[in-house]
N, C-alpha and C positions, 0 to 999 in steps of 0.2 A: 759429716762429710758431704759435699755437694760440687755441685760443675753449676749450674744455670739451675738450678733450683732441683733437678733428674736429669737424668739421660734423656729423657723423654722430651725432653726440649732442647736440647743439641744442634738438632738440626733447625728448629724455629730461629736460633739464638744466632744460629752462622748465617744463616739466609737476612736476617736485620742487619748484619754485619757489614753484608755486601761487599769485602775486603779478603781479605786472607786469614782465617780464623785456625787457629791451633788445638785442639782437643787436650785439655790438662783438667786434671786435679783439683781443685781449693779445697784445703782442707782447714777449716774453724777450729782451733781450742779453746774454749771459754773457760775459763775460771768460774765459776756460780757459788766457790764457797765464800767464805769470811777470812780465812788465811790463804798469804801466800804459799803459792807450791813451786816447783821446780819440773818442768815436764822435757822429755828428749826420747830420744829414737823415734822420732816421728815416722811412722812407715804404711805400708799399703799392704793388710791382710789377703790373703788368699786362702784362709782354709784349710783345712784336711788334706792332706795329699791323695789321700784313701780314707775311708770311712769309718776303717779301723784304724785307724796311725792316731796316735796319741798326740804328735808333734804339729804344731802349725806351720805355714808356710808364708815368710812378709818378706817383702820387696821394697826399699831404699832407695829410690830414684832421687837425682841429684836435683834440690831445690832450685829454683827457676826465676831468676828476678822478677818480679812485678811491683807495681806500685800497693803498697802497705803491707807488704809480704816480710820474712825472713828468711834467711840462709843459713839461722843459725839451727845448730841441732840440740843445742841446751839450754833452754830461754825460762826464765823467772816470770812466772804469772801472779801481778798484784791482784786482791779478791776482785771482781769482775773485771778483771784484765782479758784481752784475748790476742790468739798468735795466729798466724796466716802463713800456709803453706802452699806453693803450688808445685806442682808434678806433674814433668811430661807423662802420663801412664805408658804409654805407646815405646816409649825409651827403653825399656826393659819388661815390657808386656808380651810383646810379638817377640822376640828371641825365645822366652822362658816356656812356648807350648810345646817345645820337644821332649820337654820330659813332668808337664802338667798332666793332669788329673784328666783323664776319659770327659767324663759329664762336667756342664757348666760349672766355671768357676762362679761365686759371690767375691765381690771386691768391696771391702772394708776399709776403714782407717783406723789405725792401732795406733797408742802412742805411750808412753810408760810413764809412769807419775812419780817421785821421788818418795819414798818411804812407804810405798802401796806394793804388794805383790805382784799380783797380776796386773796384767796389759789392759789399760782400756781402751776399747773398742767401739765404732757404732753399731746399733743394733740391726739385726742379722735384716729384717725385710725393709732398712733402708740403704742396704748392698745394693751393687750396681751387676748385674749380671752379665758376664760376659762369656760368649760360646768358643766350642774350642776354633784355632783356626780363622776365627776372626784378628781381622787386622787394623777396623777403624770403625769408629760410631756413627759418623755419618754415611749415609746409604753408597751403595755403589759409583751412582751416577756422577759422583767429586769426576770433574776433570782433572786432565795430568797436569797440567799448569798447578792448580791446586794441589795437588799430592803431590808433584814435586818438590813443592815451598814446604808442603808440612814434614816432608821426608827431612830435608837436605837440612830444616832448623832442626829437626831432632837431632841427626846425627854430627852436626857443626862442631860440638864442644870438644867431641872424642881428637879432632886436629888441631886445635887451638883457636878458632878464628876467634878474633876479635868480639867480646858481647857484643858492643858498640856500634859495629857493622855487621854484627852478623845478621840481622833481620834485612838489611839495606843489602846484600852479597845476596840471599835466598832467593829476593822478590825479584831482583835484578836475574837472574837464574831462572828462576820460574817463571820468568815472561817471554825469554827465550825458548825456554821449554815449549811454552804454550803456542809459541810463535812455527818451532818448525816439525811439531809434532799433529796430525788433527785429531779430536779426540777419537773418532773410531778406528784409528791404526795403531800401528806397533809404538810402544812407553819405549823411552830412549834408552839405551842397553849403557855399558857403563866406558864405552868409549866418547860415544855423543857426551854425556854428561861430564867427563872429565875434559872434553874439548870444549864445552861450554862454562863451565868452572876458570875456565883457562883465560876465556876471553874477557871475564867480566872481573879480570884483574885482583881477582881473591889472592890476600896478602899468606901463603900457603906454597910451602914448599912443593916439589912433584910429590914427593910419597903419601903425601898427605892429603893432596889434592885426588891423587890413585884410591888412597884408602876411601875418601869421602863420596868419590864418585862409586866404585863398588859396592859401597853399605846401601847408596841414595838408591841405585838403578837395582839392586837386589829387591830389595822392598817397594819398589813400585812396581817391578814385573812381578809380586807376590799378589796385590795389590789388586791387578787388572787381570790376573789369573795367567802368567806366562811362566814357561821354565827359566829356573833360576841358572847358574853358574858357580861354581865353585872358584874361590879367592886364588889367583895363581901364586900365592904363598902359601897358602895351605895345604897338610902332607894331603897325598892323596889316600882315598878310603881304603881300608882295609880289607882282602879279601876273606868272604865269607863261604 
């Protein structure tokens, strides 16, 4: 499993970029025997939930178009054959610390092999460690123009837009973003962005366009460290 070679080069690798770069996954399966296998459930380990728990914890984020990638979840490897995965992490990363593990997680790639028992896994110290509470690899300093492009493509699929335009709807978004927000002020709350969603003619119904802007503006006020809001469809909390 790998991104740019580590984590550790992350941010070298967005900075060459000079564009709008996305924080994902690639994950390699090579074949290295002499017979064809069968491999599927391609997933993202997390570990032990506790120290004592018997049970592991993996994560299934929905593959991600790229060039020489696949979507498929049950793919035939000829003997040095190899398959190509990518994975927003961030997609069901950041939800899932309400009920993760106290100390740092290790993020592995698991994947299950036809007729083998167990899961294979990468090995443990070339995990990517991730702290709780954290919400992105590259350092703070990402402008909202930026993190609102990596928010808004994260969470696009869950409304339908369009693959085709959805990167072309984001950057269009996140230039407006950038445009009437400055970076040392208030991240746009989730009316600005659904009246910015609006303008740039995103093919998306109102509820959708509601939903999109709540999930994007939630997660960048988590982001730049602001209080959140609760979904105005969601029950309200339980008294304790």
């Amino acid at each position: 499993m790998k991104s740019t070679q580590s984590w550790r080069r992350v941010r070298k690798t967005a900075d060459s970029m000079k564009k709008w770069p996305i924080e994902v996954a690639v994950i390699e399966i090579e074949n290295k025997g002499r017979l064809a296998v069968t491999i599927s459930e391609c997933s993202l380990d997390l570990g032990r939930m506790r120290w004592w728990s018997p049970g592991r914890r993996t994560i299934s984020p929905r593959p991600q178009f790229a060039t020489g990638s696949t979507t498929d979840m049950t793919v035939r490897l000829e003997p040095f054959d190899m398959a190509l995965y990518v994975f927003d992490v961030w997609q069901v990363l950041a939800p899932s610390y309400g009920k993760a593990s106290p100390r740092p997680l290790r993020l592995r790639a698991s994947v299950r092999v036809a007729g083998r028992r167990r899961y294979r896994r990468t090995s443990w110290w070339k995990g990517w460690r991730v702290r709780r509470e954290q919400l992105a690899f590259l350092s703070r300093d990402v402008e909202v123009g930026l993190a609102a492009f990596q928010v808004l493509w994260r969470h696009a699929y869950l409304t339908g837009v369009n693959p085709d335009t959805k990167m072309a709807n984001c950057v269009v978004a996140a230039l407006e973003v950038r445009k009437r927000f400055p970076p040392q002020g208030e991240p746009p709350t989730k009316d600005d962005l659904a009246q910015i969603l609006k303008a740039t003619n995103i093919q998306l119904g109102e509820a959708d366009i509601e939903l999109l802007a709540f999930l994007a503006s939630k997660e960048i006020r988590r982001y730049f460290g602001q209080p959140t809001s609760r979904h105005p469809l969601a029950p309200p909390p339980a008294n304790r």
